[in-house]
ZALUM-211639 format. One record per residue (C-alpha): residue in one letter; x, y, z. Coordinates in steps of 0.1 Angstrom, whole numbers, padded with zeros to 4 digits, always signed. Each point is the difference from the previous one (the first is absolute). Last residue first. Example, Ala and Ser with C-alpha at 12.3 -4.5 7.8 and 13.67 -1.06 7.14 Angstrom:
# ZALUM-211639
S+0137-0011+0071;A-0014-0034+0007;
# end
This chain:
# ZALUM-211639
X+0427+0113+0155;X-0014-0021-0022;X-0032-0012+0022;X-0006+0036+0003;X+0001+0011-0035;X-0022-0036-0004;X-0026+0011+0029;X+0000+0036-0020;X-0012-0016-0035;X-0029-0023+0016;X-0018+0034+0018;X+0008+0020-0034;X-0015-0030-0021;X-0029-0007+0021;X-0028+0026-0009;X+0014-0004-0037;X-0003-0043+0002;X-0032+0002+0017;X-0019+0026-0026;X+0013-0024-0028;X-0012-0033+0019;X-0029+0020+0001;X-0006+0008-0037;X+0011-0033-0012;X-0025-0019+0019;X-0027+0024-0009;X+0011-0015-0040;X-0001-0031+0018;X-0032+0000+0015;X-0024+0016-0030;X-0023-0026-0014;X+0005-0029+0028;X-0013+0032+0025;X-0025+0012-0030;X-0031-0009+0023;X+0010+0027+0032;X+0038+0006-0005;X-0002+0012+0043;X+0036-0006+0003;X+0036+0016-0002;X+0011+0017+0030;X+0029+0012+0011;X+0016+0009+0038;X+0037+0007+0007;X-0003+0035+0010;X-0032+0011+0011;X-0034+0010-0019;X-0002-0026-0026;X+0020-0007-0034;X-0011-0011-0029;X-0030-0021-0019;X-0035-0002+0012;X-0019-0012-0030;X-0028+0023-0021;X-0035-0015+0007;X-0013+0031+0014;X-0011-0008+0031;X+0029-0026+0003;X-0008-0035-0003;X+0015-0037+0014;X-0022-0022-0017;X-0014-0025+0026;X+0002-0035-0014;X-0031-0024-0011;X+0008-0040-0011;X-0025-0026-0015;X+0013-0031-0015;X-0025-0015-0031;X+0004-0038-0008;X-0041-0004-0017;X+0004+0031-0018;X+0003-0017-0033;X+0008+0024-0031;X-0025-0007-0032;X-0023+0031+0012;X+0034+0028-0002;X-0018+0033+0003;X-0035-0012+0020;X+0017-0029+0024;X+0030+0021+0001;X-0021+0031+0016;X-0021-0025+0021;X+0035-0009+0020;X+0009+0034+0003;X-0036+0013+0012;X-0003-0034+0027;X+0036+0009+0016;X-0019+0032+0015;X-0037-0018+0012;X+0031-0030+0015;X+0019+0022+0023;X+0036-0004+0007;X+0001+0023+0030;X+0032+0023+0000;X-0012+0022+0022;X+0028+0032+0008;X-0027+0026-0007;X-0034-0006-0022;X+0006+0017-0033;X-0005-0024-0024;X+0014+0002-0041;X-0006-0023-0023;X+0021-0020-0023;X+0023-0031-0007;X-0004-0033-0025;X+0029-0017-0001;X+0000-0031-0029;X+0026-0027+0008;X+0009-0033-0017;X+0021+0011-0033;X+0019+0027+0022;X-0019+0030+0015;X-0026+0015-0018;X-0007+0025+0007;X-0035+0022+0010;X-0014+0035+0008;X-0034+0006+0015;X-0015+0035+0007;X-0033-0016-0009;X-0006+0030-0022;X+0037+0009-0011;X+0005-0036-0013;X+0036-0007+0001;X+0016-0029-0021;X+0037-0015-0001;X-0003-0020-0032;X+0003-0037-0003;X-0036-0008+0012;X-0012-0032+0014;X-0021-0026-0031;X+0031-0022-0006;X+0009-0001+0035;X-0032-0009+0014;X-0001-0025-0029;X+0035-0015+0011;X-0014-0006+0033;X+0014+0010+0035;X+0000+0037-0006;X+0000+0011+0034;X-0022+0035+0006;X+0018+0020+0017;X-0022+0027+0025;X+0010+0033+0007;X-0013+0026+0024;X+0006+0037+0012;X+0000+0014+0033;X+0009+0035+0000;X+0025+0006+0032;X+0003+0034+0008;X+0033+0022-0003;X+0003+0031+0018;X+0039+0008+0002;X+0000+0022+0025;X+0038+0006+0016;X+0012+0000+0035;X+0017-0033+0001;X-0020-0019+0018;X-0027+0017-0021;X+0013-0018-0030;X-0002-0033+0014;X-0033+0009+0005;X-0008+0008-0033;X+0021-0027-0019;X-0018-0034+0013;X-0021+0000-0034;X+0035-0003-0018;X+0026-0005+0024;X+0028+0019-0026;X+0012+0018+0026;X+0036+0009-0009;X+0024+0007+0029;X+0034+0017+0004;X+0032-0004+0020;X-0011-0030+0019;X-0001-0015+0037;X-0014-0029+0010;X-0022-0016+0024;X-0014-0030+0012;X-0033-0021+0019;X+0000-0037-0001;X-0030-0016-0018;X+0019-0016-0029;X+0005+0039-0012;X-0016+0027+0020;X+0010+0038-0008;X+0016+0036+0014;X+0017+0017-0028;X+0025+0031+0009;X-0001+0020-0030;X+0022+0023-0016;X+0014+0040+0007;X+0020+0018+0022;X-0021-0011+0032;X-0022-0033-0008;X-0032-0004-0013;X-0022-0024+0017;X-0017-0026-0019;X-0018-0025+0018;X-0021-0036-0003;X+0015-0014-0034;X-0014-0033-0005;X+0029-0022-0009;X-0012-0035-0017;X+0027+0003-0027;X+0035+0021+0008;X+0015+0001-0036;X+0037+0010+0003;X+0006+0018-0037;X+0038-0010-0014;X-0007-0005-0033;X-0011-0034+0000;X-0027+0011+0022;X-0016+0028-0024;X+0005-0031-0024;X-0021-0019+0024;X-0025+0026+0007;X-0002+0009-0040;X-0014-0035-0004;X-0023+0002+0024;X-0019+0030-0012;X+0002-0014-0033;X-0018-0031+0007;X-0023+0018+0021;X-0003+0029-0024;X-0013-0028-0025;X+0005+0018-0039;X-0017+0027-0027;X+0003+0018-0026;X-0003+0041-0014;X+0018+0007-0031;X-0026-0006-0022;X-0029+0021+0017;X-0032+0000-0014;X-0035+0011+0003;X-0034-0006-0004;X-0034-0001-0020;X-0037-0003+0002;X+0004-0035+0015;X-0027-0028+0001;X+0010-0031+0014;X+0026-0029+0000;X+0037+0003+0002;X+0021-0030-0017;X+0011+0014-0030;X+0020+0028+0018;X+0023+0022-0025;X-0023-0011-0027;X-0032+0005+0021;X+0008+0032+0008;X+0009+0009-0037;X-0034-0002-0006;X-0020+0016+0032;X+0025+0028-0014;X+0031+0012+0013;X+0017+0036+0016;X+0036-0002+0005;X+0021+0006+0028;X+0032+0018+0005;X+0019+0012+0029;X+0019+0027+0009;X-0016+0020+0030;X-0017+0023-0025;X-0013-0034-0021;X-0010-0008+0033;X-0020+0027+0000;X-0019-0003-0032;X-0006-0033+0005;X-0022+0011+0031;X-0025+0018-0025;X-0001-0028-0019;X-0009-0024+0028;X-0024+0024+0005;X-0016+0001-0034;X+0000-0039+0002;X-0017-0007+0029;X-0027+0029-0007;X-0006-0015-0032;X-0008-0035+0019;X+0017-0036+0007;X+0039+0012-0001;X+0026-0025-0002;X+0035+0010+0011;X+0029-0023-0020;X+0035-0008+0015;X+0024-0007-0016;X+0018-0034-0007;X+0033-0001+0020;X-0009-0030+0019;X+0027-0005+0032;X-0008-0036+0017;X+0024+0017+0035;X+0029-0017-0014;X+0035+0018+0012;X+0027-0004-0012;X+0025+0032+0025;X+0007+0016-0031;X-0028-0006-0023;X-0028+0006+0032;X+0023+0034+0006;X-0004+0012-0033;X-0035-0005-0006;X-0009+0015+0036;X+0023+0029-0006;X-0009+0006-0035;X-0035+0003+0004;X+0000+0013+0034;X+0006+0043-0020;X-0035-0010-0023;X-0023-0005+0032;X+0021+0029+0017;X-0010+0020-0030;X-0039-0007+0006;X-0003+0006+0037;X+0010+0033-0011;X-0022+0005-0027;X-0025-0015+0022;X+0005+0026+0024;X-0002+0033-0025;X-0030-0010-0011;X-0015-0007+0033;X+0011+0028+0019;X-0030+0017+0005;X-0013-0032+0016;X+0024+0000+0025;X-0019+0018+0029;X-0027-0024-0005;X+0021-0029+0010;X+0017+0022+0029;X-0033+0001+0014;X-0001-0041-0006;X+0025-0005+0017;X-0008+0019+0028;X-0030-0015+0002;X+0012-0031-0001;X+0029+0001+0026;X-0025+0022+0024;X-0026-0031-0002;X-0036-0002-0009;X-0018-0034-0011;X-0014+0007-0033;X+0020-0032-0019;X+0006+0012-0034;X+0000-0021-0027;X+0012+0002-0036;X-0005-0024-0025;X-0035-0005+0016;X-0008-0038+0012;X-0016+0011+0035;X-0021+0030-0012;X-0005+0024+0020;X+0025+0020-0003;X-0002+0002-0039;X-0017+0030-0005;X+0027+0021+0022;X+0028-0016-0017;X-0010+0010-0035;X-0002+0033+0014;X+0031+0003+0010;X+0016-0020-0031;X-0019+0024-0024;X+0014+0033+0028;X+0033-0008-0012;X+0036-0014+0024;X+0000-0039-0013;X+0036+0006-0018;X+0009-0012-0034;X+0029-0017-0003;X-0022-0034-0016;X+0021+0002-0038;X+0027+0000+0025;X-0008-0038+0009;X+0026-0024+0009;X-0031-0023+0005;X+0004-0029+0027;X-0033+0002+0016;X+0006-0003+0030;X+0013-0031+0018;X+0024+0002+0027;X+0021+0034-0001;X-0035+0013+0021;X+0012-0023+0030;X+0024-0029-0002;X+0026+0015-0021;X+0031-0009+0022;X+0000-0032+0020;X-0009-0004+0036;X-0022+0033+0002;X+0016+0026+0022;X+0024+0012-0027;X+0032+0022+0006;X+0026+0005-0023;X+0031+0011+0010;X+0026+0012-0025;X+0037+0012+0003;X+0005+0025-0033;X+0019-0012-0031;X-0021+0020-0023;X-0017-0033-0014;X-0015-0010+0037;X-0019+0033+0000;X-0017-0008-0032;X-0004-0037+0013;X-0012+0018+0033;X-0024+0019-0018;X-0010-0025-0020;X-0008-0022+0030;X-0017+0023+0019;X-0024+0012-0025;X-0009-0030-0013;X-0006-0014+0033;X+0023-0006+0029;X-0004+0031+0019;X+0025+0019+0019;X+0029+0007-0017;X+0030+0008+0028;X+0030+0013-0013;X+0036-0005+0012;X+0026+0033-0013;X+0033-0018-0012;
# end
C-alpha cells in the first residue's frame, strides 16, 4: 500500500487526507500546531460562498488599493514596505487580470463540485459544524454596486451557478433585521454556511477512524526528494528530531507552502493575506433576537457574516498585505465591530473575540492543485478566501492525481509480493 505524507493540518490537509484516507491509501498527516485547524481553519467567516468566486485580479481593485494605502481602517491594505515575495506577487497579480473572467468561472465550478463532497461526507462521518443552509444575500449601497455585481452574476451563471437580483424590499424580507439604505442586492439560495473549526475537526477524527496517523505538534523542517520517486521528510515532533520516508507528498501547509515548495524544486508563490474576524457572543436573548439569520456580504465594506449556532454571529473581512504578521490590531477589529453596531443596532458588542489569519493566496486566486516537478510530489493549497468554499472538491482532484501517479508503482510491488 503506497504511504503518503499530507502536510498541513488545515482544511486543506485534512480533506485531502480524508479523500486520500477513502481510497484505501496509507496516510500521514502532518500538523505543527497541537491540534488541527488552529491557523486560518480557526475562525473565518464561515460562508460556503460561490456566489463570492469571483477573483480580485481588475485594475478597480488596483486602484482601489492604491487610494486606500493610507488609510489604516481600508478594506484593503497594503503595507509599502518592499520585498521580492511581494512584488512578485503582485507582478504576477497584474499579469492575471486578463484572465479574470475566465478565473472566476473556474474558481466558480469548484465552489459548486465541494458541495456534494463536504455535505456528503459531514452526513456520513455526523458531523455538526452549526450548518445554515439559508443563502446568502449580497447588498449593494450604490448603482455602481449593483451594476457590477450584475455583471459578475453573469459569470457565475457561466461557471454554473445562479443568483438572483432583489430589491431594497425583498431584502428586508429575506433579512428583517438589516438596517440602512440599500439600492439593491443579490441572492444565492443554494449557498449556506457552518464553523470550519468544528468541521475541520471533525473530519480529522473520522480521517483518524479511517486509518489516517495524525502526527500533531510536528513542524516539518525538510523535504528532500528521494531517488525513483517520493519524499524523504525531515521534522521535529516533542522536540526530538525524525524522519521518514514516503511514496508521495501533498503540501497542503497553507501560507507555509512556498518554501516548502522550493525544497522541492517547484514555485508555488503563495503570500499570506491577513484577514480578520471578530464573533460577537450573543449572550442575551435581545442580541439574539435583533442578529441576522441570513449569511450577508456587503461588497463595500468587503464584510461577510454567519451566523453560527443560536449564540454566535462571525463577522470576517479585509484584506492586509503585510508578510507573515499576524498582529491582532485594534484600528482593523474597530471597522467590523462598527459595521454590526450600524447594520444590526439592537446586537450587544459588549462579549466581542477578535481573531486575524493569513489567507494562503495565489497571484491569481485560482488554487494549486496537482502534481509538481518530480515524481511523488503534489500540491493542493494557496485557496486564498474561498479555502472552506472550495477544499474538498480540490481534495478530490488530488487524491485523484495521487491514486493514478501511484497505481502502476502500488500494482508491481503486489505482482512481486505474489510471486
Amino acid at each position: 500500500m503506497p504511504s503518503i505524507a499530507v502536510i498541513g493540518g488545515g482544511i486543506a490537509g485534512v480533506t485531502s487526507a480524508y479523500a486520500l484516507a477513502r481510497r484505501g491509501m496509507q496516510v500521514t498527516l502532518f500538523e505543527r500546531h497541537r491540534y488541527p485547524a488552529m491557523e486560518t481553519s480557526f475562525a473565518n467567516g464561515g460562508q460556503l460562498s460561490a456566489s463570492n468566486a469571483e477573483v480580485w485580479n481588475s485594475w478597480a481593485t488596483v486602484r482601489k488599493g492604491l487610494a486606500w494605502m493610507l488609510r489604516h481602517d481600508a478594506p484593503l491594505l497594503v503595507h509599502p514596505a518592499p520585498g521580492w515575495h511581494k512584488l512578485s506577487w503582485f507582478a504576477e497579480f497584474l499579469a492575471a487580470i486578463p484572465r479574470y473572467e475566465a478565473n472566476t468561472i473556474t474558481c466558480t465550478r469548484l465552489a459548486i463540485a465541494a458541495r456534494e463532497h463536504l455535505f456528503g461526507w459531514a452526513r456520513e462521518e455526523g458531523i455538526a459544524f452549526d450548518e445554515r443552509r439559508q443563502g446568502i444575500l449580497h447588498v449593494c449601497r450604490d448603482k455602481a454596486g449593483f451594476e457590477h455585481a450584475a455583471r459578475v452574476s453573469k459569470l457565475l451563471a457561466q461557471g454554473g451557478l445562479q443568483r438572483r437580483a432583489v430589491t431594497p424590499l425583498e431584502m428586508q424580507a429575506i433579512e428583517p433585521a438589516l438596517a440602512g439604505q440599500f439600492y439593491g442586492g443579490f441572492f444565492t439560495e443554494s449557498d449556506s454556511t457552518g464553523d470550519i473549526h468544528q468541521f475541520t475537526l471533525g473530519l480529522a477524527q473520522a480521517a483518524a477512524r479511517r486509518g489516517v496517523q495524525l502526527v500533531c505538534g510536528a513542524a516539518v523542517q525538510e523535504l528532500a526528494p528521494r531517488k525513483g520517486g517520493g519524499v524523504s521528510i525531515g521534522f521535529e515532533h516533542a522536540a526530538e528530531p525524525a524522519r521518514q520516508d514516503f511514496d508521495a507528498v501533498v503540501v497542503c501547509a497553507g501560507t507555509a507552502s512556498r518554501a516548502l515548495a522550493a525544497m522541492l524544486g517547484d514555485r508555488v508563490n503563495v503570500y499570506p493575506v491577513k484577514g480578520y474576524s471578530v464573533t460577537v457572543m450573543l449572550d442575551d436573548a435581545a442580541s439574539r433576537a435583533a442578529a441576522p439569520q441570513a449569511s450577508l456580504v456587503d461588497d463595500a465594506a468587503k464584510l461577510v457574516t454567519s451566523r453560527l449556532g443560536a449564540g454566535r454571529l462571525r463577522v470576517a473581512g479585509t484584506a492586509e498585505f503585510n508578510g507573515f504578521n499576524r498582529d491582532i490590531r485594534a484600528d482593523r477589529i474597530a471597522p467590523l465591530v462598527q459595521w454590526v453596531q450600524q447594520c444590526f443596532p439592537g446586537v450587544s458588542t459588549r462579549q466581542v473575540l477578535p481573531w486575524a489569519g493569513l489567507r494562503p493566496m495565489m497571484p491569481d486566486l485560482v488554487p494549486r492543485v496537482g502534481p509538481g516537478r518530480r515524481p511523488g510530489v503534489f500540491y493542493n493549497t494557496g485557496h486564498g478566501h474561498l479555502g472552506w468554499t472550495m477544499a474538498t472538491a480540490t481534495a478530490e482532484m488530488v487524491a485523484q492525481d495521487v491514486q493514478a501517479a501511484l497505481a502502476p508503482a502500488s500494482g508491481m510491488r503486489r505482482a512481486r509480493s505474489a510471486a
